[in-house]
N, CA, C and O atoms as CSV, one atom per row, in Angstrom:
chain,resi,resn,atom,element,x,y,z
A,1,UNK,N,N,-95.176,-12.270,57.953
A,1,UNK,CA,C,-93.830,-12.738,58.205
A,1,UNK,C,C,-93.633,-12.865,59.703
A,1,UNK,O,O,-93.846,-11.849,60.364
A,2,UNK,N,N,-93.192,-14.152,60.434
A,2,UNK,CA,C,-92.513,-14.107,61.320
A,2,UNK,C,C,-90.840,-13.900,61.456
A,2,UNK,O,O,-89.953,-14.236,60.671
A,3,UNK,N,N,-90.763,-13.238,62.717
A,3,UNK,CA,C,-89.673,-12.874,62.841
A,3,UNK,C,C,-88.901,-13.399,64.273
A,3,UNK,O,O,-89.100,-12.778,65.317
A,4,UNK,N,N,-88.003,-14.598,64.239
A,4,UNK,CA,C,-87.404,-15.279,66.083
A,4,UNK,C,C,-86.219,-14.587,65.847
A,4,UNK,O,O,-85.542,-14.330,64.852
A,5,UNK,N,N,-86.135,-14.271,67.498
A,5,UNK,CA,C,-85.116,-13.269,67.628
A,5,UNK,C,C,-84.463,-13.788,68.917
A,5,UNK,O,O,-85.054,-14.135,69.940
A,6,UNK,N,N,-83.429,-13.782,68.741
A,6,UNK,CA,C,-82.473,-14.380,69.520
A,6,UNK,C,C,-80.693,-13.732,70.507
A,6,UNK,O,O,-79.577,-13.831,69.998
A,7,UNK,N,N,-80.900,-13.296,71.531
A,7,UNK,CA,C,-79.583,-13.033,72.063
A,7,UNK,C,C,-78.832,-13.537,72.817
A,7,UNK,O,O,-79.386,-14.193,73.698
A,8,UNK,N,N,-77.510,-13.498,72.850
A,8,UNK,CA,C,-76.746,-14.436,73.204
A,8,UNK,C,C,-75.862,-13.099,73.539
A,8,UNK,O,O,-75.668,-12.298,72.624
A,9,UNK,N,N,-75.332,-12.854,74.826
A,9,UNK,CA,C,-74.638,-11.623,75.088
A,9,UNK,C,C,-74.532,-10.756,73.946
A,9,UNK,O,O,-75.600,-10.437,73.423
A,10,UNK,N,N,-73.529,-10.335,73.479
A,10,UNK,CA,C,-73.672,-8.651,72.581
A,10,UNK,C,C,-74.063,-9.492,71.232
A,10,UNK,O,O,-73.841,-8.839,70.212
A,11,UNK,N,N,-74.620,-10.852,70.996
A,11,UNK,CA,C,-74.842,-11.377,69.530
A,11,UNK,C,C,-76.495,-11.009,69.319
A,11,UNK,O,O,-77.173,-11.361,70.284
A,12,UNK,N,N,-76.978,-10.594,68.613
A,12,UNK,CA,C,-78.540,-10.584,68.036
A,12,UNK,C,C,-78.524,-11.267,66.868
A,12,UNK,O,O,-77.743,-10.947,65.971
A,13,UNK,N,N,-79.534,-12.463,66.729
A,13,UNK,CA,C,-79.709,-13.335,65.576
A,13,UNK,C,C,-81.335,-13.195,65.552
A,13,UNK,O,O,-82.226,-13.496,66.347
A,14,UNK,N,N,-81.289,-12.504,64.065
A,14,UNK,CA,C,-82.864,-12.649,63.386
A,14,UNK,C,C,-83.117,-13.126,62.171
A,14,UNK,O,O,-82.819,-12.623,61.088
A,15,UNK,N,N,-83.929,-14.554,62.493
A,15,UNK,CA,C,-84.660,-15.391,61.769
A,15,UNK,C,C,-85.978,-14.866,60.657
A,15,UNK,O,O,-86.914,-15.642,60.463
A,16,UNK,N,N,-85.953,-13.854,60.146
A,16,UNK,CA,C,-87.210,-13.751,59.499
A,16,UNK,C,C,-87.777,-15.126,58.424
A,16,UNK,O,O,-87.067,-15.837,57.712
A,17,UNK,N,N,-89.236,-15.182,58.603
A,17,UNK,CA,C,-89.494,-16.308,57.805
A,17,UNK,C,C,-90.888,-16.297,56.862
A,17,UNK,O,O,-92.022,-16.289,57.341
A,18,UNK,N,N,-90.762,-16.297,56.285
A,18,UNK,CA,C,-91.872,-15.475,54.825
A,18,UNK,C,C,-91.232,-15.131,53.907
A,18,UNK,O,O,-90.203,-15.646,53.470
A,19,UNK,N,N,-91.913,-14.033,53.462
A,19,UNK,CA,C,-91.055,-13.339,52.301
A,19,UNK,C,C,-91.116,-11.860,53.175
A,19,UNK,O,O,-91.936,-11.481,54.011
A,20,UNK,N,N,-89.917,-11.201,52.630
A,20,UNK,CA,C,-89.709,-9.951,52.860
A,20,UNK,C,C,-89.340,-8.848,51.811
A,20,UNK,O,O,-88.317,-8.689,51.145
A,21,UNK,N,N,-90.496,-8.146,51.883
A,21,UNK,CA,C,-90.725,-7.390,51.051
A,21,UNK,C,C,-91.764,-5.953,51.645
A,21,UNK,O,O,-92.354,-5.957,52.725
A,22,UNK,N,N,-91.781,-4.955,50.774
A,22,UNK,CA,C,-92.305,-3.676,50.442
A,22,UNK,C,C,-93.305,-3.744,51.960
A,22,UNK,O,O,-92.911,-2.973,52.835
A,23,UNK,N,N,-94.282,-4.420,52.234
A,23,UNK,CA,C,-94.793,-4.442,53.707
A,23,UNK,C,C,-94.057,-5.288,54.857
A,23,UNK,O,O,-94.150,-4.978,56.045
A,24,UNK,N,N,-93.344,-6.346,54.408
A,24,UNK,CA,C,-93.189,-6.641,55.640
A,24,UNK,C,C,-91.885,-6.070,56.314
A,24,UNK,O,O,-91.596,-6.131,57.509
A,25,UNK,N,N,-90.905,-5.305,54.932
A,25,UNK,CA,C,-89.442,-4.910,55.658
A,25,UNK,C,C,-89.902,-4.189,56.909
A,25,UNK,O,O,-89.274,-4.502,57.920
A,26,UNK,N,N,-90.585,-3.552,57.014
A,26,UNK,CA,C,-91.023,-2.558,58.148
A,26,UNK,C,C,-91.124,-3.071,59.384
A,26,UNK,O,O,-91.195,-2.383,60.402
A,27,UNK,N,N,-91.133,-4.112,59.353
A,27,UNK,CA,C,-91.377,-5.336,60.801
A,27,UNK,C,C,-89.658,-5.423,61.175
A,27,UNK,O,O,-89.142,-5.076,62.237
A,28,UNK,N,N,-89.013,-5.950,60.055
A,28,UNK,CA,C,-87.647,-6.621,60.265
A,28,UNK,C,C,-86.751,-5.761,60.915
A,28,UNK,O,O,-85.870,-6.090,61.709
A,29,UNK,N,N,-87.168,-4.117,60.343
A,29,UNK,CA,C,-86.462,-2.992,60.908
A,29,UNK,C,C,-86.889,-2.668,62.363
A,29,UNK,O,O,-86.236,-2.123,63.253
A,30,UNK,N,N,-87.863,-3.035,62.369
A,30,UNK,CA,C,-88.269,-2.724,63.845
A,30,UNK,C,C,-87.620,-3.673,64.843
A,30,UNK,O,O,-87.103,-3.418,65.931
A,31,UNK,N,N,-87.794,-4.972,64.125
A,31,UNK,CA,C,-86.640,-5.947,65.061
A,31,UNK,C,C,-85.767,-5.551,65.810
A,31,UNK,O,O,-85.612,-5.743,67.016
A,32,UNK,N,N,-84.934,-4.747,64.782
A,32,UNK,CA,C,-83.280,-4.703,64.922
A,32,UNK,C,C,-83.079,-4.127,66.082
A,32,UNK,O,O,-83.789,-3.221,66.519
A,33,UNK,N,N,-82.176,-4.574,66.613
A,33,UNK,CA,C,-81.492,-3.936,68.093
A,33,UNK,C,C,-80.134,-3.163,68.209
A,33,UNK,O,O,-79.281,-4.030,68.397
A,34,UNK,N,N,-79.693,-2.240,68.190
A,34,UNK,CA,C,-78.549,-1.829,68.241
A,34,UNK,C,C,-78.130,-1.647,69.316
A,34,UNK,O,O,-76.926,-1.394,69.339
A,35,UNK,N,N,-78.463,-1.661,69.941
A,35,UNK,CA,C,-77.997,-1.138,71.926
A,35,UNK,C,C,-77.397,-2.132,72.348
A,35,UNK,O,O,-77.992,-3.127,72.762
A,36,UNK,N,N,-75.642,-1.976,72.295
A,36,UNK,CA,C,-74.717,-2.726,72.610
A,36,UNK,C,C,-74.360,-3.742,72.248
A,36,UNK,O,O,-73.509,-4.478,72.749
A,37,UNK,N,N,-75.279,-3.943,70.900
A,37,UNK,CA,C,-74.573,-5.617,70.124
A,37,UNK,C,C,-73.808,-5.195,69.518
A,37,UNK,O,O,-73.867,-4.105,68.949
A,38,UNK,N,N,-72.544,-6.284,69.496
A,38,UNK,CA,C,-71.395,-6.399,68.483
A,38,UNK,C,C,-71.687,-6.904,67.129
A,38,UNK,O,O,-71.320,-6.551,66.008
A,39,UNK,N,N,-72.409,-7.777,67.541
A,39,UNK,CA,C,-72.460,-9.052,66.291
A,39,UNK,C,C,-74.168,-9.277,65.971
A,39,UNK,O,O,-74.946,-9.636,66.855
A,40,UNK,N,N,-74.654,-8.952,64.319
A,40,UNK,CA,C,-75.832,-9.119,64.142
A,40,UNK,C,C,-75.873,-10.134,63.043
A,40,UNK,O,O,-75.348,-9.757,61.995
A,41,UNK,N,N,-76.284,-11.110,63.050
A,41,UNK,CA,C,-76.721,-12.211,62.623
A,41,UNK,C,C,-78.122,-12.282,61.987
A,41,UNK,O,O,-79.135,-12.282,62.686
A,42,UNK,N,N,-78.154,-12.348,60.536
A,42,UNK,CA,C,-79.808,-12.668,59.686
A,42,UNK,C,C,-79.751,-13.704,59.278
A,42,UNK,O,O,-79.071,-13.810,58.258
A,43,UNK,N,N,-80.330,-14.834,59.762
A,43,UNK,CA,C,-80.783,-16.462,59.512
A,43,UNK,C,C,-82.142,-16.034,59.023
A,43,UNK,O,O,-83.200,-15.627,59.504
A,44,UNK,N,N,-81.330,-16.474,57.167
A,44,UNK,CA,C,-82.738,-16.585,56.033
A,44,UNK,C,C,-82.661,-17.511,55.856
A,44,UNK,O,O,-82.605,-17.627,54.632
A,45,UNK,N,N,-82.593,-18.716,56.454
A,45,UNK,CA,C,-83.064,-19.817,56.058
A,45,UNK,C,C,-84.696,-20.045,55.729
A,45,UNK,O,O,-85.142,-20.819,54.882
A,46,UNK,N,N,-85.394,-19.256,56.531
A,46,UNK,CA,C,-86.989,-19.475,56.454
A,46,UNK,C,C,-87.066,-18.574,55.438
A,46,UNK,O,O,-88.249,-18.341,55.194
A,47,UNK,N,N,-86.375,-18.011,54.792
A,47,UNK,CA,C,-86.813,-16.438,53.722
A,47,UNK,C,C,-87.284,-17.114,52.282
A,47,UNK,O,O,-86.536,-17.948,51.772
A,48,UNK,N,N,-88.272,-16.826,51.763
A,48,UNK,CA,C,-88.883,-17.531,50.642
A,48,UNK,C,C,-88.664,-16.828,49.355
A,48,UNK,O,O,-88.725,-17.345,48.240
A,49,UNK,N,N,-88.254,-14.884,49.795
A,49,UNK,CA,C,-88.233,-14.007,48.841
A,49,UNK,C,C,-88.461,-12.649,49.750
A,49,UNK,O,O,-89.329,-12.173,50.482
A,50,UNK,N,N,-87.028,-12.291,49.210
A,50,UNK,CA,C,-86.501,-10.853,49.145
A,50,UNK,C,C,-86.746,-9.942,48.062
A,50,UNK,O,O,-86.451,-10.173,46.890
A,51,UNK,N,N,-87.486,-8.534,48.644
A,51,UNK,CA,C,-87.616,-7.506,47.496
A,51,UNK,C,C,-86.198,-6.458,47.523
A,51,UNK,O,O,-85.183,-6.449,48.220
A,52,UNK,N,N,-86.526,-5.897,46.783
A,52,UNK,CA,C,-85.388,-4.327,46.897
A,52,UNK,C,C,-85.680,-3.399,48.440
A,52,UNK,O,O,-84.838,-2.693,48.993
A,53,UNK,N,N,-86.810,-3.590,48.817
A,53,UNK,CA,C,-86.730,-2.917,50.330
A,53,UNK,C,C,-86.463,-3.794,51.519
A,53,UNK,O,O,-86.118,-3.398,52.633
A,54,UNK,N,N,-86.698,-5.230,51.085
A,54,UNK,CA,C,-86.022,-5.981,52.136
A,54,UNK,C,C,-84.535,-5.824,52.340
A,54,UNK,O,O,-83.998,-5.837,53.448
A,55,UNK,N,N,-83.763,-5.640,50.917
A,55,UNK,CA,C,-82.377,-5.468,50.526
A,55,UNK,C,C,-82.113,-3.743,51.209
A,55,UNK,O,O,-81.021,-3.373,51.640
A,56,UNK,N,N,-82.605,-3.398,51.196
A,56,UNK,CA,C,-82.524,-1.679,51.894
A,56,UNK,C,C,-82.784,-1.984,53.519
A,56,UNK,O,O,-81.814,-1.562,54.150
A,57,UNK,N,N,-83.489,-2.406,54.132
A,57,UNK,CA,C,-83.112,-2.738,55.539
A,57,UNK,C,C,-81.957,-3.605,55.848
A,57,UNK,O,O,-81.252,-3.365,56.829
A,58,UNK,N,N,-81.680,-4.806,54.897
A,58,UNK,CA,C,-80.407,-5.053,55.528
A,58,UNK,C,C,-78.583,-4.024,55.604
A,58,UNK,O,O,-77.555,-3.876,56.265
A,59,UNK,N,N,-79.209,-3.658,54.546
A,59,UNK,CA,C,-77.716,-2.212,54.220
A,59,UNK,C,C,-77.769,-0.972,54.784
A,59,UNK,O,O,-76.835,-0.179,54.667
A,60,UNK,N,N,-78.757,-0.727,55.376
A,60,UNK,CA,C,-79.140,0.068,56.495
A,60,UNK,C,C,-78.176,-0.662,58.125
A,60,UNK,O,O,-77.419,-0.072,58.895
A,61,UNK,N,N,-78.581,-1.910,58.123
A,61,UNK,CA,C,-78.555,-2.568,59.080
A,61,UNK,C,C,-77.113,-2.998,59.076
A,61,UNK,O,O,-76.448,-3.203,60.092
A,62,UNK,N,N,-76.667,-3.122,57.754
A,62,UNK,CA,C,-75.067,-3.081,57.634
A,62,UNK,C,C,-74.169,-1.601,57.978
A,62,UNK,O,O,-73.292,-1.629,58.842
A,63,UNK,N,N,-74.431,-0.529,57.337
A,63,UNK,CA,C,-73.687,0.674,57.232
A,63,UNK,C,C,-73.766,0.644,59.043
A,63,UNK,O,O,-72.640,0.710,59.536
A,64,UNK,N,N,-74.660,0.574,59.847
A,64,UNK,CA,C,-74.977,0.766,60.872
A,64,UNK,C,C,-73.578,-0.170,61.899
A,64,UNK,O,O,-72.831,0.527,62.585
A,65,UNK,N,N,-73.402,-1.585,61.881
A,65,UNK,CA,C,-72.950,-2.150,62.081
A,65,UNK,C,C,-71.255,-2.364,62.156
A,65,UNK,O,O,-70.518,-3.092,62.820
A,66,UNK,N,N,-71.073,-1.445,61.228
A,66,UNK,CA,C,-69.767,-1.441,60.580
A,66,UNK,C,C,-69.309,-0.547,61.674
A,66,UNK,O,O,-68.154,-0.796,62.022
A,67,UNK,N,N,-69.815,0.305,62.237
A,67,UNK,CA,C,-69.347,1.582,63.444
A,67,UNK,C,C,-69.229,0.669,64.645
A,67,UNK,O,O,-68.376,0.714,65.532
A,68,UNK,N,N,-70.033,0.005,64.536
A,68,UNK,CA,C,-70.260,-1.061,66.347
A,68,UNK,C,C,-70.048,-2.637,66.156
A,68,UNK,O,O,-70.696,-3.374,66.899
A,69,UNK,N,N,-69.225,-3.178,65.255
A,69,UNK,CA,C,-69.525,-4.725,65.542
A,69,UNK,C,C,-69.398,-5.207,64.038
A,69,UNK,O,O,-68.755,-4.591,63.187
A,70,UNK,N,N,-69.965,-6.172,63.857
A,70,UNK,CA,C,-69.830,-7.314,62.280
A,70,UNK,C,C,-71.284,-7.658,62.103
A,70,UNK,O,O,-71.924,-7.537,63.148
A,71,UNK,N,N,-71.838,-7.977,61.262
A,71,UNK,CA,C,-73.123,-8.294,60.469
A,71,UNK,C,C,-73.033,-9.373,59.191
A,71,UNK,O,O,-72.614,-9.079,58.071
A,72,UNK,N,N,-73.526,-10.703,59.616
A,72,UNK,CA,C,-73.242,-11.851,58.809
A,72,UNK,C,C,-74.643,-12.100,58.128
A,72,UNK,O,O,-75.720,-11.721,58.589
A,73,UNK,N,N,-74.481,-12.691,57.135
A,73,UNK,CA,C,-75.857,-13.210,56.760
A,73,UNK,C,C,-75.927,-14.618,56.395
A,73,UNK,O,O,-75.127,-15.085,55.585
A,74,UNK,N,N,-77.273,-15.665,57.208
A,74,UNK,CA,C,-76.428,-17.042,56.759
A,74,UNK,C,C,-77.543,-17.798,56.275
A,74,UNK,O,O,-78.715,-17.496,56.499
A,75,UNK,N,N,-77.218,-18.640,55.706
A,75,UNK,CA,C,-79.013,-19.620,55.387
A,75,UNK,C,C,-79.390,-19.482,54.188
A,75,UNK,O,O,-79.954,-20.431,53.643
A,76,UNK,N,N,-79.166,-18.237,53.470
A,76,UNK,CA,C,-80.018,-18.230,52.460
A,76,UNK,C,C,-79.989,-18.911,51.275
A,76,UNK,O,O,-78.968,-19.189,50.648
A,77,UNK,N,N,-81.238,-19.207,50.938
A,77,UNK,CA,C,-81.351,-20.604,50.285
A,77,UNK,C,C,-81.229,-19.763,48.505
A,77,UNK,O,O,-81.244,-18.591,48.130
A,78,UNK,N,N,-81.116,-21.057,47.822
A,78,UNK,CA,C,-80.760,-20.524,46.323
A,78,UNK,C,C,-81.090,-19.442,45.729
A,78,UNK,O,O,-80.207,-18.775,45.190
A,79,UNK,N,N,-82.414,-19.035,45.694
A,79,UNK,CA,C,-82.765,-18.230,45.263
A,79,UNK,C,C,-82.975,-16.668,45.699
A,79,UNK,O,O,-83.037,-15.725,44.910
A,80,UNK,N,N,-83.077,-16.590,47.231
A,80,UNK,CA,C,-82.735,-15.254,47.594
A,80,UNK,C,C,-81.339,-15.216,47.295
A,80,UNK,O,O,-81.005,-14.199,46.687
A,81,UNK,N,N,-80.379,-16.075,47.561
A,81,UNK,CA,C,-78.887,-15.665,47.122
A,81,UNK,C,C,-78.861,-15.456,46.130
A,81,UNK,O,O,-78.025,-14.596,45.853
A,82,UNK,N,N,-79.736,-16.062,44.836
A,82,UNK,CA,C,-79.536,-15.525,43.611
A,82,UNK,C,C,-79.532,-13.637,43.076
A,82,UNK,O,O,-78.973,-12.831,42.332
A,83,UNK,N,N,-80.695,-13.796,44.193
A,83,UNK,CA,C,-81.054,-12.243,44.203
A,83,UNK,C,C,-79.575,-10.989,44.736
A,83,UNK,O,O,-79.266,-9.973,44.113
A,84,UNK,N,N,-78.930,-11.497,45.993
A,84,UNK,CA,C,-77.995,-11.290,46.350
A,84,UNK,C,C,-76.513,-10.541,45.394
A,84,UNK,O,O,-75.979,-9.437,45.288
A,85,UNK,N,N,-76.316,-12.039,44.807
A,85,UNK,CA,C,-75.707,-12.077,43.861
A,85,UNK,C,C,-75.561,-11.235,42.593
A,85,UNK,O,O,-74.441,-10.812,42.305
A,86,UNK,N,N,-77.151,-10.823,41.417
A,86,UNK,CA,C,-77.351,-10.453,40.462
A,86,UNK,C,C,-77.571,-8.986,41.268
A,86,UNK,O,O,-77.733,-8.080,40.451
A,87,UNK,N,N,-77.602,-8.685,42.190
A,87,UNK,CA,C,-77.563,-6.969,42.817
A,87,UNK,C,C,-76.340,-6.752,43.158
A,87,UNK,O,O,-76.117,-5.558,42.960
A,88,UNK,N,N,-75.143,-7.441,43.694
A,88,UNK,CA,C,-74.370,-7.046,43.817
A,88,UNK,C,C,-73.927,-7.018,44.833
A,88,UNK,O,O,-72.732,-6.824,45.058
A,89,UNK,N,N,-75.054,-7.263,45.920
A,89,UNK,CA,C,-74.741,-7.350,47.582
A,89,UNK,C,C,-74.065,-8.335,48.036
A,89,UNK,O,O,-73.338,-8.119,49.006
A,90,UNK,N,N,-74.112,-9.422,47.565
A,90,UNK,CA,C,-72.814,-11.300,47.508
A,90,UNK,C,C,-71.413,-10.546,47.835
A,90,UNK,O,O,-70.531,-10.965,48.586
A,91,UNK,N,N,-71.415,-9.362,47.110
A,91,UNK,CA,C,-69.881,-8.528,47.501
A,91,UNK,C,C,-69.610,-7.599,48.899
A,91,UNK,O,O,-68.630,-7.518,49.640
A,92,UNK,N,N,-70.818,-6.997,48.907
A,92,UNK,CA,C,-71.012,-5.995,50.463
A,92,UNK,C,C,-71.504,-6.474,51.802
A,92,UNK,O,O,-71.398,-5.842,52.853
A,93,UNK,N,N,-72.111,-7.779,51.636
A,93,UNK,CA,C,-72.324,-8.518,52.764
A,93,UNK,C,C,-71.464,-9.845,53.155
A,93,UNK,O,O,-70.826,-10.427,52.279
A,94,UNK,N,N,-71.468,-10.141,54.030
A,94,UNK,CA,C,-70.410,-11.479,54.442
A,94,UNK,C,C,-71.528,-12.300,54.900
A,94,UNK,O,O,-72.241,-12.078,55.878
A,95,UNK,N,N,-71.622,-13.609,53.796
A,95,UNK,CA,C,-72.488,-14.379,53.741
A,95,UNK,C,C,-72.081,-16.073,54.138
A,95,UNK,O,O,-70.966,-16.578,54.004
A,96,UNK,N,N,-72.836,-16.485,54.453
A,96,UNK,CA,C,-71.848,-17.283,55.305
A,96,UNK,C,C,-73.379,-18.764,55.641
A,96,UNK,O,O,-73.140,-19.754,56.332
């Protein structure tokens, strides 16, 4: 999986692009930046397929967020949203 990472004053936008899952969440988490961003941004547009531990780094990455800033998620194409959706997260994330 690649991962473009992008800042724009307190905004962090990460592009992961593969699938994310059971080995690669471990990359995506390492991404993440918390040191002084407001606003974290996940552009799945490149995302081919989300597991249940990809879904555990982003709600990690949410609970986290909620203390310091907003966390959007945007791009994702039919079928990871499907996934989204039938878990329940379409409700706990702001998808966009």
């Amino acid at each position: 999986m690649e991962i473009s990472k992008n800042v724009e004053g307190a905004k962090l936008t990460l592009a992961p692009v593969g699938r994310l899952d059971t080995i690669t969440a471990p990359e995506l988490e390492a991404a993440i930046s918390y040191d002084g961003g407001e606003e974290l941004v996940f552009d799945l547009s490149g995302l081919e397929y989300i597991s249940s531990a990809g879904l555990r780094v982003l709600m990690a990455a949410q609970k986290r967020m909620m203390k310091q800033g907003s966390m959007a998620i945007a791009g994702a194409k039919p079928m990871v949203r499907e996934v989204f959706d039938i878990t329940g997260f379409s409700d706990i994330f702001t998808l966009v």
